[in-house]
N, C-alpha and C positions, 0 to 999 in steps of 0.2 A: 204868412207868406214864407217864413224862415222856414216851417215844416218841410214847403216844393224843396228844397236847397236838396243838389245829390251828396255834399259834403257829409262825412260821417259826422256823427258827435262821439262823444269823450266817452259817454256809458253806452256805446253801439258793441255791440259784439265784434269780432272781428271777420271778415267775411269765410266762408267755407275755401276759398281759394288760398286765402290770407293763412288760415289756420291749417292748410295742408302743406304750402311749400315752405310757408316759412321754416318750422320747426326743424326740418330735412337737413342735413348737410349737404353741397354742395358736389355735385358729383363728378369726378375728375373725366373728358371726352376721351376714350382710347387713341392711343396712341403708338399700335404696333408697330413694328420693324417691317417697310415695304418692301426691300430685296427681293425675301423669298417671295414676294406675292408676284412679282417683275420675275424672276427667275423662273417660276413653275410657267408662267405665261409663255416667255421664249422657250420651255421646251416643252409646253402643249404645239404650239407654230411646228416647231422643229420637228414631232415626232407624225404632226400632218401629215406632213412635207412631205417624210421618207414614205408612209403609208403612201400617198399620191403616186410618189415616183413608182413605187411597190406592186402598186394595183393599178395601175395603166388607168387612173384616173380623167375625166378631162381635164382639160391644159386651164381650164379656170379655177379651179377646184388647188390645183397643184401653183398658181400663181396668188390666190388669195392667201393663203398658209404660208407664201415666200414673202408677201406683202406685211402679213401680222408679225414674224419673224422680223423684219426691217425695223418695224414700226415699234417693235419692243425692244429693242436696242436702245436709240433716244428714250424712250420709256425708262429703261434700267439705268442708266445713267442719272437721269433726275431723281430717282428715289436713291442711289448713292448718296446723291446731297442733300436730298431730304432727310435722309437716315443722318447723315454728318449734322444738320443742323438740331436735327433731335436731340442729341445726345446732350448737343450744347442749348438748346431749350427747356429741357429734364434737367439739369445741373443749375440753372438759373430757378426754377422753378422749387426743387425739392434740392433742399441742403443737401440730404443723407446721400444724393444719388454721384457719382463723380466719374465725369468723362474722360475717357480713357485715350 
């Protein structure tokens, strides 16, 4: 009856899953700098915008692009603080790194 038991034993190999992640070091998640990703966003909006105005666009077209524009502002803001707490989460994390 011990045999049914899904428990490994002592002399079992280790599983194919076991023996792939273990041996790995553990991979650090990216953690770029979101400014510039908030920034290039309000001046894709921005440069709608002026095309809309530009090209006698409709007036829906020329208000969704004043909309995305609005909306990436609070957007840029929170990756300032995100960015700011970065800094201070990379300097807890890695000695060598130090926030400036």
């Amino acid at each position: 009856m011990s045999d049914l038991s899904p428990a490994t034993r002592a002399d079992d190999p280790p599983s194919g899953l076991t023996v792939v992640t273990g041996t790995k070091p553990r991979v650090e998640p990216l953690d770029p700098p979101m400014v510039p990703f908030a920034i290039a966003g309000l001046a894709a909006f921005a440069v709608a915008a002026l095309i809309c105005l530009l090209a006698d666009a409709p007036d829906d077209w020329l208000d969704t692009s004043v909309a995305g524009f609005l909306v990436g502002i609070p957007g840029l803001i929170t990756m300032i603080v995100h960015d700011r707490n970065r800094k201070r989460r990379r300097s807890l994390s890695h000695g060598e790194f130090t926030a400036s």
